[in-house]
N, C-alpha and C positions, 0 to 999 in steps of 0.2 A: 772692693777686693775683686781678683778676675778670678773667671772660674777654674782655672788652671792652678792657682794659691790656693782658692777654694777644698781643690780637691783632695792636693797635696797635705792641710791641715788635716783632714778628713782622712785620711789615710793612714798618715802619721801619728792620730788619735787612736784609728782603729787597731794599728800594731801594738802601740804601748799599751794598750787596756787589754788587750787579749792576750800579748803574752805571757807565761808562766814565769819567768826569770829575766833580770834586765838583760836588756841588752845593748852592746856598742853602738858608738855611734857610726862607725865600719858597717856593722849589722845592719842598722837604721837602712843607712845611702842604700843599699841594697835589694832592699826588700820594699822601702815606702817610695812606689810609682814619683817623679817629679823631683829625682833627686839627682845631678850631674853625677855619673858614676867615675868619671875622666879628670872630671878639674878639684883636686884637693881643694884647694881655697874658695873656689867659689863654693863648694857641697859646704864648708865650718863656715861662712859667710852666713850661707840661707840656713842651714841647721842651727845655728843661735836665734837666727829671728823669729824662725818660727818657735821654738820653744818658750821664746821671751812673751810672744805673743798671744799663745795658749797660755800660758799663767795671769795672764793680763786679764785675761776673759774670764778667771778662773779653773781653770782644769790644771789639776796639782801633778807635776813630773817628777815624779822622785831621782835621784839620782844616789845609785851607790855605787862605793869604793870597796872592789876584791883586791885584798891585800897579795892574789895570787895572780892578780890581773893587772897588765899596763893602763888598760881605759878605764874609765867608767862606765855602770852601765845604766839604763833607761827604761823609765817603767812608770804607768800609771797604774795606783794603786784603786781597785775597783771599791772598794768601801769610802774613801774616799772623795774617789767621783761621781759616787751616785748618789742624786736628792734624796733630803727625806721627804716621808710619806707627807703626800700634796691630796688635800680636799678639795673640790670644784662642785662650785655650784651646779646647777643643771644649766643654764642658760652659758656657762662657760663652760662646761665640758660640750656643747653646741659647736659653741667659736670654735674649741680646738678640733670637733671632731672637722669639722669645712676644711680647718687649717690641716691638717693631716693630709685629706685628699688630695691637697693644692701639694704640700711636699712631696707627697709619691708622682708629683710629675715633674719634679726638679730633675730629674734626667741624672741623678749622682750613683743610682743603684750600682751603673759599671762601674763607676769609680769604687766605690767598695766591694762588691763582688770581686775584683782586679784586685785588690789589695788582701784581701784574705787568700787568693791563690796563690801571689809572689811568695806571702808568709809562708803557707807551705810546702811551697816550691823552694823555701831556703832553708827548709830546716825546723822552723820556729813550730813549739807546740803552742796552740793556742788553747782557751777557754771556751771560746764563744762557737757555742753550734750554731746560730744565728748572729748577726752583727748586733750593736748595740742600739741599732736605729734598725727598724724595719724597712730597708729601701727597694721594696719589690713593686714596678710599676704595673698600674689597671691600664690595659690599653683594650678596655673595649669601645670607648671614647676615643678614634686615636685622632679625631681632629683640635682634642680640649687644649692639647700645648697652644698651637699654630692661635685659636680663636683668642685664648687668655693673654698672647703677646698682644695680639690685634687689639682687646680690650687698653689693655696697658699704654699702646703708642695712638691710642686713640685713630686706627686707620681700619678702612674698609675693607672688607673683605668678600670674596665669593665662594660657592662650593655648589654642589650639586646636591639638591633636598628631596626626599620622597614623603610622600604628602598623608597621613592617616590613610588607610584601609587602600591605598592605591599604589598599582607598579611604577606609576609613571615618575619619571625623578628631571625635574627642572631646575634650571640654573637660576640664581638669585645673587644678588649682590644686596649685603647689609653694610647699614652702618653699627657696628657692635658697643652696646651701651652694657653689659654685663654679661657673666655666664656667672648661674644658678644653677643649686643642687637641690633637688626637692625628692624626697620620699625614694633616696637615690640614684634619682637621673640627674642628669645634670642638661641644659636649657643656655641656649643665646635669645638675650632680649636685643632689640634693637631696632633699627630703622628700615627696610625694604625698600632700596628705593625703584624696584619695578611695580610694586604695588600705592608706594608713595604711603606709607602708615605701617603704625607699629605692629611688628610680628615677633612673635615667641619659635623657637626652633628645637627642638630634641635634639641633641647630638647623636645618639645612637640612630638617626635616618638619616645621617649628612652619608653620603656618599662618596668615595673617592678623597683627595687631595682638598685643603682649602688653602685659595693663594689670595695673597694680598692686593688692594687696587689701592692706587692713588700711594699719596705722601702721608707718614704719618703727621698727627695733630689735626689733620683734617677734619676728624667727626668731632661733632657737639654733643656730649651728653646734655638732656633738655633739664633744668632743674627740676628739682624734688619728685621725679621720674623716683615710682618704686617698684623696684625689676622683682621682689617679690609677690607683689599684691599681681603683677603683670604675669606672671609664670603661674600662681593660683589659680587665676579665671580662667588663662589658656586650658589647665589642667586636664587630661583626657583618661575617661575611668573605661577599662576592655575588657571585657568579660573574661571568666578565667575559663581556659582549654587543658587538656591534657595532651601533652606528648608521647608519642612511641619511641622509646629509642634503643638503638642497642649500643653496648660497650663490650670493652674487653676485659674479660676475668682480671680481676686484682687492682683494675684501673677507674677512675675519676671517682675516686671516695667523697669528696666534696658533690660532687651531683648523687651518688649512693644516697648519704644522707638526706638529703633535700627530696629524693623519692618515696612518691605515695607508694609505692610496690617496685622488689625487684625480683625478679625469675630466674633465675642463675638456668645457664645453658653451656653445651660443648666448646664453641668456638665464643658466641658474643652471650652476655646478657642481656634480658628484654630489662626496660625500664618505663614505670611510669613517673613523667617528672609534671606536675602543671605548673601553667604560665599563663603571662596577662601579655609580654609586651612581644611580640613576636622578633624583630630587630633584634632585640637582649638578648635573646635563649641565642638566638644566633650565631652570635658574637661569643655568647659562651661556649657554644658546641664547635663552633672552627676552629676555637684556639685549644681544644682539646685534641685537633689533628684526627690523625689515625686509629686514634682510641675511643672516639664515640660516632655514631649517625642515627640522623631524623629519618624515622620508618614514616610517621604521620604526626600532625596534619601536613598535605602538601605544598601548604606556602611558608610554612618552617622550612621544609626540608629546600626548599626555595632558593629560602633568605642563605641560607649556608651556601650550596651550592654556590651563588652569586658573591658572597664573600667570599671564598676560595679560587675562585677562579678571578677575582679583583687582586689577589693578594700573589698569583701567579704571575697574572699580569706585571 
């Protein structure tokens, strides 16, 4: 299926389960992104298939008849469509939690963010304060898409890596045999080939773009290669530090919480937050923008600095 059908499914689900009252399928074309708004016959072409097709999969479309109304209208009824209560062992609520991180990188959040603004951009009251799927992406990893394709088509890859406790940041070329999440970072296992032997990589110290070398299929994964027992030994324990920071009133309640102390003040608040991985805190505090800064330590305040001015760039 392409991701363009993909998304249009995805979108078309998210209208009928969120709306309060059916709706046409006039209404439909309109409001769910991926629908010809110009050619009648092709829109009742692709609007029966995809509905045929959601039912297929199971997801129940109701349709009713206003006896005050020419069309019918269209709605997914939420009792319905939602499972019952699922128990999970611990060893699979694992798989799924991995699996969860991998979907918030499927790159579909615009697509439904975009489809709950057409909705109410036409009118439609919906239910849902949040979508039915949590599709809000972690990009403090943002080279994880680009490495995980690389994984998949089995081809090479290079990026720019900074090295434990040092500024200096070198170029490398892997052959990439996995990416790993451990005690939530996430890790490329694979081949080096300027070093010629297996190296482990953080992703939160790749630096910059990573682009692809060669053809895919290229790489050999080596058999019974285990990229976890391999990211284990790598494993690197940092003592924990304390951050200064200040924020602005009413702002980064998520870092609030996580504070050993906060000092509320005129313009900013002092904050104490500790940390182990300094790259991390980084990544968290750039993407809080305008709203937070590192007083100390000064290779925190660094690390930001340097991601901000990479992301100007």
């Amino acid at each position: 299926m392409s991701r363009r059908k993909t998304e249009r499914l995805l979108n078309l689900v998210i209208c009928l389960l969120s709306t309060r009252r059916p709706l046409s399928a006039e209404q439909i074309r309109h409001v769910v992104p991926g629908y010809d708004p110009d050619n009648d016959e092709a829109f009742q072409r692709m609007f029966e298939r995809d509905k045929n097709e959601l039912r297929e999969i199971g997801i129940p479309i109701e349709v009713n008849k206003d006896p005050w109304e020419d069309d019918p209208g269209y709605r997914i009824v939420r009792q319905a469509y939602e499972l019952p209560e699922i128990t999970l062992e611990p060893d699979e609520a694992a798989v799924l939690g991995v699996a969860a991180q991998v979907w918030q990188r499927a790159n579909l959040a615009e697509a439904a963010s975009g489809a709950m603004l057409k909705l109410k951009a036409g009118g439609v009251e919906t239910d849902l304060v949040e979508g039915p799927l949590e599709l809000r992406v972690d990009t403090r990893d943002a080279s994880f898409p680009t490495l995980w394709e690389a994984v998949r088509d089995r081809r090479a890859v290079s990026f720019d890596y900074r090295s434990s406790g040092s500024e200096t940041v070198l170029r490398r070329v892997v052959e990439p045999w996995g990416v790993v999440s451990r005690r939530g970072r996430w890790y490329l296992v694979g081949h080096d080939r300027g070093r010629d032997d297996t190296r482990v990589f953080r992703l939160s110290r790749i630096a910059g773009a990573v682009s692809p070398v060669g053809r895919p299929g290229a790489v050999v994964v080596p058999d019974g290669i285990d990229l976890r027992a391999q990211v284990g030994y790598a494993r690197e324990e940092f003592p924990e530090r304390t951050a200064l920071l200040r924020v602005r009133p009413g702002t980064c309640q998520g870092l609030r919480h996580l504070a050993r102390e906060v000092r509320p003040g005129a313009e900013w608040d002092e904050v104490d937050l500790a940390f182990t991985d300094t790259e991390r805190l980084a990544g968290w505090i750039a993407s809080l923008a305008a709203d937070a800064q590192v007083i100390d330590p000064p290779d925190a305040r660094e690390a930001v600095i340097r991601r901000l001015k990479g992301a100007l760039r």
